[in-house]
N, C-alpha and C positions, 0 to 999 in steps of 0.2 A: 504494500500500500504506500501510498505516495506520502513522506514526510509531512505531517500537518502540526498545530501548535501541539506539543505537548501534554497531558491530561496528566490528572493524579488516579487512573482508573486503575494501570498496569501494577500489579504487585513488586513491591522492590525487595527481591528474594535477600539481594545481598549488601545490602544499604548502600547510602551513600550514595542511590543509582546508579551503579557502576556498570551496568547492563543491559541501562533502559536511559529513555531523555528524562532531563529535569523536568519536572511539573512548573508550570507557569506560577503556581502559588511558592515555591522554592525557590526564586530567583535573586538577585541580591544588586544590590547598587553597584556603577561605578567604582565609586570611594569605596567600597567594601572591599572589592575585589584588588582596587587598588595598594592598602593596605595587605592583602592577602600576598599582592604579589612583591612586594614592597619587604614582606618576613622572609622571605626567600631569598632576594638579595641581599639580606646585612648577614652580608656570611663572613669567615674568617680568610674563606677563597678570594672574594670581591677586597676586601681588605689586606691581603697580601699580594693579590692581582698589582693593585695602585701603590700598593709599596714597593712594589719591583720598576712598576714607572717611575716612582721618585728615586729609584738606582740607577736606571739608565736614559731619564728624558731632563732636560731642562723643561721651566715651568710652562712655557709657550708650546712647546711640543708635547707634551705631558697631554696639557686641557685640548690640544687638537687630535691625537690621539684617541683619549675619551671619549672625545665627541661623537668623534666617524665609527669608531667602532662599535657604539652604543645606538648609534643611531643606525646601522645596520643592522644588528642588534635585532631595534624596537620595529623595524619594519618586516621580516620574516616574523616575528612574531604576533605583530600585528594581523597579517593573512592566514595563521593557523590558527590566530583568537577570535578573527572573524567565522571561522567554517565553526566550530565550537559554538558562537551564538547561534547561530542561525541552526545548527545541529543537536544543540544542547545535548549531546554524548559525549564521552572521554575520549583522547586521544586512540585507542585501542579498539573503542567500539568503531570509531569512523576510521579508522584503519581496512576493516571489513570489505569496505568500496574498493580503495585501491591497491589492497592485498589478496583478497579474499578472506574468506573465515580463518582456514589453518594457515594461510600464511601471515595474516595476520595476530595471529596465536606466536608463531616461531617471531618474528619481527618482536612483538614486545616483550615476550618473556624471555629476550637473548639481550635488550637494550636496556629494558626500563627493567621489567622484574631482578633478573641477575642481577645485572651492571648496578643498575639505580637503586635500587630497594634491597639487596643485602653486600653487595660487592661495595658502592660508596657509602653505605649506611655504614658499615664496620671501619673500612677508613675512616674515614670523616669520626665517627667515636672513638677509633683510639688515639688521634690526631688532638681531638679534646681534651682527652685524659695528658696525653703530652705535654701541649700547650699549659694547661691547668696544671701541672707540675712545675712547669718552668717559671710561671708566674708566681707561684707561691712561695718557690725558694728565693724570687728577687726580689720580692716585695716583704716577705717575713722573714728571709733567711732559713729558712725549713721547708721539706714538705712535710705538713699535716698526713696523717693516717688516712685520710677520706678521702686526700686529694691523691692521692698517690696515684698512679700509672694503673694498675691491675685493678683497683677497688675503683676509681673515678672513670675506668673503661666500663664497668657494668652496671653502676647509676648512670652515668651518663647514658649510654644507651637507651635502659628502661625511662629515661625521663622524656628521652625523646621519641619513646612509643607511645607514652600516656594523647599528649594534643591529634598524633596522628589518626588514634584510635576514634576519637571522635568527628575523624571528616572533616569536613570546609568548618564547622561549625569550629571545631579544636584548634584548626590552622587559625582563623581568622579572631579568635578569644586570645589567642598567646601573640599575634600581630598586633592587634590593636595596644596590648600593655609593652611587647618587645621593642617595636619598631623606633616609639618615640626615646626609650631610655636609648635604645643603641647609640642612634642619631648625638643623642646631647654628649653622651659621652667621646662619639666621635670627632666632632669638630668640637669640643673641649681642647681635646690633646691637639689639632689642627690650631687654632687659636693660640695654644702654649706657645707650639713650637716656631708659629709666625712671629708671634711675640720679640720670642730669643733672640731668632736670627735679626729683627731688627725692622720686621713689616713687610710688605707684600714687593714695596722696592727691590729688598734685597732677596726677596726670594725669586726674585725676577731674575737678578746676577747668580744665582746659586748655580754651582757647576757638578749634575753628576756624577758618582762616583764610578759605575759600571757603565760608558757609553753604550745606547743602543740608537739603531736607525729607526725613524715614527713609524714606517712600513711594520718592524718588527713589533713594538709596541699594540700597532693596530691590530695585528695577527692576534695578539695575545688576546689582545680586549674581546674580540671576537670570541675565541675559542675558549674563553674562560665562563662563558654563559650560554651558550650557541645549543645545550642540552637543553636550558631553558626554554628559551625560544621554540624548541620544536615541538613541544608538552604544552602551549598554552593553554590545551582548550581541556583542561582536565580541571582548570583553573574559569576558564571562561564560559565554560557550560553552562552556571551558574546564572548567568548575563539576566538583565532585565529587559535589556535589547538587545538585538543581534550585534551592535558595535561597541556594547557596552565593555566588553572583556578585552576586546582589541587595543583599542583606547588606552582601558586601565592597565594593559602592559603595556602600551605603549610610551605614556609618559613615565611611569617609574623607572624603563631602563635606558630611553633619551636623554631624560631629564637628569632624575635623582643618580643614576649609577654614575655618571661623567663626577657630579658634584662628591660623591663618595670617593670615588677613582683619585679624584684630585688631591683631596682632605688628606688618605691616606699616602698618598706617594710626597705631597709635604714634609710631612713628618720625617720620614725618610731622606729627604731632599734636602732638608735643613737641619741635620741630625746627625751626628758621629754612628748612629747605629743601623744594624743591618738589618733590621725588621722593625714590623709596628710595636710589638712587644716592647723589644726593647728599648724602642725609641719614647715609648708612652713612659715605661720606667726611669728612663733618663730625665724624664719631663718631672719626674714625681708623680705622676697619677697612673701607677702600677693597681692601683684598685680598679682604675677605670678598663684597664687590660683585662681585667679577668670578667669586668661586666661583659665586654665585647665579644669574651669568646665564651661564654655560658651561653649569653643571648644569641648569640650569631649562631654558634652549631646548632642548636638547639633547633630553631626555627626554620633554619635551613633543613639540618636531617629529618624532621617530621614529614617534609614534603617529599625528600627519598621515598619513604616507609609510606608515604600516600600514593605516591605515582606507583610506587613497584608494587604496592596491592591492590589501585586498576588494573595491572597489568596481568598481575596472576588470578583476579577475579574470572576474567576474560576467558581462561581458561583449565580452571580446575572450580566444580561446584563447592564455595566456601564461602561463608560471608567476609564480607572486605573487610572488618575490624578483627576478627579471627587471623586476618590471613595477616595483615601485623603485625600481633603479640607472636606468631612464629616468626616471621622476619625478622622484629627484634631478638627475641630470645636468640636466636644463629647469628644475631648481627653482632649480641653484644658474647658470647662465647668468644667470635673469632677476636673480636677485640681484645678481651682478656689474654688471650694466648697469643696476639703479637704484642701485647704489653708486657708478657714477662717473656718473650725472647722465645716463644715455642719455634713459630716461624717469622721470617721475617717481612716487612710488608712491602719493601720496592717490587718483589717481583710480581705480588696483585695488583699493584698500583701503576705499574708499567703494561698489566694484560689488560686492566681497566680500560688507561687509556687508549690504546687499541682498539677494544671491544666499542668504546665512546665515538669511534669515527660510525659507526654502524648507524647511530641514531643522527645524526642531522639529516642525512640525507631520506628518512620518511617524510623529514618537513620539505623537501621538493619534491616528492612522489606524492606528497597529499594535497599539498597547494596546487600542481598542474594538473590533477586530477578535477578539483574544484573548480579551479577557476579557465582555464584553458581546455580540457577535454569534453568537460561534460558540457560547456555551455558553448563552445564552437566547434566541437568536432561531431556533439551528441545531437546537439541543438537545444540542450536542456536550458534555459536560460531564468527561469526563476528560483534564487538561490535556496527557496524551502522545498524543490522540486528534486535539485541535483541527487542528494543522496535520499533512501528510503532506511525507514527505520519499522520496527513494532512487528505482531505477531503476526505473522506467514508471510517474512519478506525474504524473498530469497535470493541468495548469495552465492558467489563463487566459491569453490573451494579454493583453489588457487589464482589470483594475478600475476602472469608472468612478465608482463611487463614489469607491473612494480616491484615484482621478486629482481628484476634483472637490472632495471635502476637504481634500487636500494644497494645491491650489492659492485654495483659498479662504481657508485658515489660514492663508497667507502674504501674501495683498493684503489681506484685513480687519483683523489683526490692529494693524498702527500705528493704527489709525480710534478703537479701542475704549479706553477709559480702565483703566492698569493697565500689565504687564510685558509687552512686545508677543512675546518669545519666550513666558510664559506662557499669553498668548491664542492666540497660534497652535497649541500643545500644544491647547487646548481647544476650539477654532475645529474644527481637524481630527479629533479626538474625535467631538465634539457631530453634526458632521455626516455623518460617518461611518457613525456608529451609527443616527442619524435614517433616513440614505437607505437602510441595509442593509435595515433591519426593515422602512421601505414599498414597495420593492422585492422581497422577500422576502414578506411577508405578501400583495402584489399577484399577484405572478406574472409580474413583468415582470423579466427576464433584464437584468442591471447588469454583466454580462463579455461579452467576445468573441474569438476565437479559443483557438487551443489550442496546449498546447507539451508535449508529452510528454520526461520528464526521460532522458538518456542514461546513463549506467553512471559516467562520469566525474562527476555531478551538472552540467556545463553547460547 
């Protein structure tokens, strides 16, 4: 049946609508969502991101930097937060279109579930416990018991399954209080360290410590958020209008990430030290270091633990808060045992990244799907028409187009000179839409099997 607005009739087996569209009565403002995605970025990533710019950029190259790359950024995001309003299903269930069912099944539980939801989720927590160590002995001269490395790897964790567990509703309750303390504390120590050096003059003459070229910089900026971007609509389903979610990422990562980018590579830039840590410590406000990285992983990891339990909703029958508390509890295990030395974590954190080129490029296999195939090559042209959702819609089993774009955008993409998460966004676009329309216009059939949708959307 052809996509129409939404109803609260369908049953949500597995909450959080993870398997069905949001109901019209469940939609959420702008500024809600804004906020929501706004906890996502004050991570300790985005803050070490801008600190590595204030190593190798002066202040002029730094803020143009952020800019460009932010603001490519906000625009791929923008087109996968639009299919989302207008779709109101998660990244995974509209995946369905341009994947099929099962390949849309392999696609997310290989990018977002793994990767995202226990692969970064256990990094990113023992990286906490780390951090939270190293702060405590520069700020007290000791680490405390609680904070330690092994015992601060498995509260940490479990704290950051508690918000996830409850959905948008959990994200957006721990955003609304995280956001604004992160924020003050950040351009706090931004503030200091302007101060010291002597005012924005002299932070003008400041001369990097690690030269780098803004190309390089821009890459970074890209590729340090370029996961987000292609998950928006998990986030923007929500929408209260179709452009509402787009929008609300789109100014948080144009706008505010350039303005955080900056703040933090200051510090750095005008600083004897080689991270924000230390540089906040040098300042004297090593308290406000350890707010940054409570709040910041925190609010960040819960959105792991949410994406990678759409992901696995999708395809294993489990409620999505269920599927959680087992992601955490594996997430925060492996954390434990790379905080006491079981194994060690460069060499997941090296297959991560790896495995992390696999997801931008669904965000060009889903955006040329939407916007280019289905409404010039299909002739589908009204946006609640393109894709179909709800019970007895039926599906491919496989897209091999999108299967053959996805996976091209991801091995070509390092070869090609430029932002290799950007290439792969275009890599998987470009071919996508290439193979639709000669497949389409030929006659030759590019799906195979079929999966009729059940009443629960599984």
């Amino acid at each position: 049946m052809a996509q129409t607005e939404p109803t609260a009739t369908r049953v949500d087996s597995f909450g959080d609508y993870s398997t069905i569209q949001v109901p019209k009565t469940e939609t959420k403002s702008l500024f809600g969502m804004f906020l929501v995605y706004l906890g996502v970025l004050i991570c300790v990533a985005v803050i070490w991101g801008g600190a590595e710019l204030g190593l190798g950029l002066n202040l002029k190259n730094m803020i143009t930097a952020a800019i460009i790359g932010s603001l490519i950024l906000g625009v791929i995001g923008w087109f996968t937060g639009y299919i989302g309003g207008h779709t109101r299903t998660s990244t995974y269930v509209m995946m369905r279109h341009s994947f099929g069912r099962t390949g849309a099944i392999v696609a997310s539980i290989a990018v977002s579930g793994l990767a995202t939801g226990i692969g970064w989720f256990f990094i990113q927590a023992w990286l906490f416990s780390t951090v939270l160590a190293t702060i405590c002995n520069t700020v007290l001269g000791y680490v405390p018991w609680i904070a330690s490395g092994p015992v601060a790897s498995i509260w940490g964790a479990l704290l950051m399954c508690l918000t996830a567990y409850y959905g948008y509703k959990g994200l957006a309750f721990l955003s609304n209080i995280a956001v604004p303390l992160f924020l003050i504390v950040l351009f706090s120590g931004t503030y200091a360290a302007v101060t010291e050096a002597g005012g924005f003059s002299a932070a003008a003459l400041a001369i990097p410590s690690n030269p780098i070229t803004m190309g390089t910089g821009i890459t970074a900026v890209i590729g340090m958020y370029i996961s987000g971007a292609t998950i928006t609509s998990d986030i923007a389903r929500f929408a209260v209008t179709p452009t509402a979610g787009a929008w609300a990422w789109f100014l948080q990562v144009a706008i505010v990430q350039p303005i955080m980018l900056v703040a933090a590579g200051l510090m750095t830039l005008l600083t004897p030290a080689g991270d924000v840590v230390q540089s906040m410590a040098y300042l004297g406000i090593g308290v406000g270091a350890l707010l940054l990285v409570i709040l910041g992983q925190w609010t960040t990891n819960d959105n792991n633990l949410y994406s990678g339990s759409l992901a696995f909703v999708t395809a294993i029958r489990i409620k999505r808060s269920h599927m959680v508390l087992i992601q955490g509890v594996i997430g925060a295990a492996l954390a434990f045992l790379t905080s006491i030395g079981f194994f060690g974590a460069d060499p997941f954190m090296n297959f991560l990244t790896q495995l992390g080129r696999f997801l931008p490029p669904i965000a060009g296999v889903v955006i040329a799907d939407y916007f280019i195939v289905k409404p010039y090559v299909l002739g589908i042209k009204d946006p609640y028409k393109r894709y179909e959702f709800g019970e007895g819609t039926v599906y491919s089993r496989w897209n091999w187009a999108g299967i053959i774009a996805w996976i091209l955008g991801a091995l070509l993409s390092p070869y090609i000179p430029g932002a290799v998460g950007l290439n792969s966004v275009l890599i998987g676009l470009v071919v996508y839409a290439v193979l639709a329309a000669i497949f389409e216009k030929s006659g030759t059939a590019y799906t195979s099997g079929t999966y009729i949708e059940p009443a629960d959307g599984f």
